[in-house]
C-alpha positions as CSV (number, residue, x, y, z in Angstrom):
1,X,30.1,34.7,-5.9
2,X,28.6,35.1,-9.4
3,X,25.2,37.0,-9.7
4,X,22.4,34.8,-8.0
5,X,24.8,32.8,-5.8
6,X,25.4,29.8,-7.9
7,X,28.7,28.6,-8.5
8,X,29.0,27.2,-11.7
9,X,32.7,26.3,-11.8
10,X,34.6,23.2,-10.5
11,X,35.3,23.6,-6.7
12,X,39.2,22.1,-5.6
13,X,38.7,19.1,-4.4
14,X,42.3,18.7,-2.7
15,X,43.2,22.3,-0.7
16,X,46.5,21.5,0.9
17,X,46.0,24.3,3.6
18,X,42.4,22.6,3.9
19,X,43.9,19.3,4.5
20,X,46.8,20.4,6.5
21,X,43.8,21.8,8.8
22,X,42.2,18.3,8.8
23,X,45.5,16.8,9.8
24,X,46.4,18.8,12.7
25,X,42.9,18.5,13.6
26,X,42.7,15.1,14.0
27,X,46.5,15.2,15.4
28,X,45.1,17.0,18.4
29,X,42.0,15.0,19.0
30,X,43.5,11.4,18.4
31,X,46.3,12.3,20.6
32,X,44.8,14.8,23.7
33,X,41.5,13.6,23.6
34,X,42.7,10.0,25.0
35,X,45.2,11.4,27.4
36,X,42.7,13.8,29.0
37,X,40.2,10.6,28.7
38,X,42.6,9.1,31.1
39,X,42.8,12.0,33.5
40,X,39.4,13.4,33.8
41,X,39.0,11.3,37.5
42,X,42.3,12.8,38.7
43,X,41.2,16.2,36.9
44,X,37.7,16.1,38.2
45,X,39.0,14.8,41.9
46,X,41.8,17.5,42.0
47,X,39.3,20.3,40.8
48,X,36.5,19.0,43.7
49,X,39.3,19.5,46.4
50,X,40.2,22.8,45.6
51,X,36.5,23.8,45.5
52,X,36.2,22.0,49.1
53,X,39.1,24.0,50.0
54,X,37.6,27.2,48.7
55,X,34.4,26.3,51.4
56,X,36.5,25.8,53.9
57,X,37.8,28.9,54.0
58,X,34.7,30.4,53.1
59,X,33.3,28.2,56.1
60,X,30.5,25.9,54.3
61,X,31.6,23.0,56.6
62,X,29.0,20.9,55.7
63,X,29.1,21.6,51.9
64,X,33.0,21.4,51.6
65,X,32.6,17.7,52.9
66,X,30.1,16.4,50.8
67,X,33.0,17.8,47.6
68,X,35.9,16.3,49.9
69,X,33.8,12.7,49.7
70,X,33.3,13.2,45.7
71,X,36.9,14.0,45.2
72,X,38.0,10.9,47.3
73,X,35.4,8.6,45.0
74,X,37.0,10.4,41.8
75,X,40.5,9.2,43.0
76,X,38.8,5.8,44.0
77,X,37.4,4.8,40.8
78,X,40.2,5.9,39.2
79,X,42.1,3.5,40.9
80,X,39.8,1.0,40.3
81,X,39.8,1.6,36.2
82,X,43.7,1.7,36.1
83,X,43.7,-2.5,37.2
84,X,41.4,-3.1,35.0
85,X,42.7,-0.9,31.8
86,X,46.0,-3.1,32.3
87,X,44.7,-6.5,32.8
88,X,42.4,-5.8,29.3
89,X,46.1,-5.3,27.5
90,X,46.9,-8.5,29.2
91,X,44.4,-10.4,27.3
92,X,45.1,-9.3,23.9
93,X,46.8,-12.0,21.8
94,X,50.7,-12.3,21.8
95,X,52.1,-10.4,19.1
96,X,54.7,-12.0,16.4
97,X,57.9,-10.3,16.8
């Protein structure tokens, strides 16, 4: 940096390692971020039963149900958005081949 912090030359405007950066950053959220989108009930419900599973053992009963009951809905509504997912890709217009 030049005395009192102002640059006064032309910045890069194209920084291939900057760009190569941007590219794999949008690589892995374009392509995980819709994958886990598509888990997250099976994630969530899998994660509640293992904590339900932990209570048992540690013997909250009563408090390993109530996750056991969340975990079921989890795998119920993602059920229930699978149908639905499909019959939306159903809809859309024949495509010219």
């Amino acid at each position: 940096m030049p005395p009192g912090g102002v640059l006064t030359g032309p910045i890069a405007a194209h920084d291939s390692r900057a760009a190569d950066t941007a590219w794999l950053t949008l690589r892995i959220v374009f392509g995980i971020v819709p994958i886990v989108a598509g888990l997250d009930k099976v994630i969530v419900g899998l994660w509640l039963l293992g904590i339900a599973l932990d209570l048992v053992i540690a013997g909250y009963h009563d408090i390993a149900v109530r996750d056991a009951v969340m975990a079921v809905c989890s795998f119920c509504l993602a059920r229930l958005t699978a149908p639905a997912t499909q019959a939306h890709r159903a809809m859309q217009p024949a495509q010219a081949t």
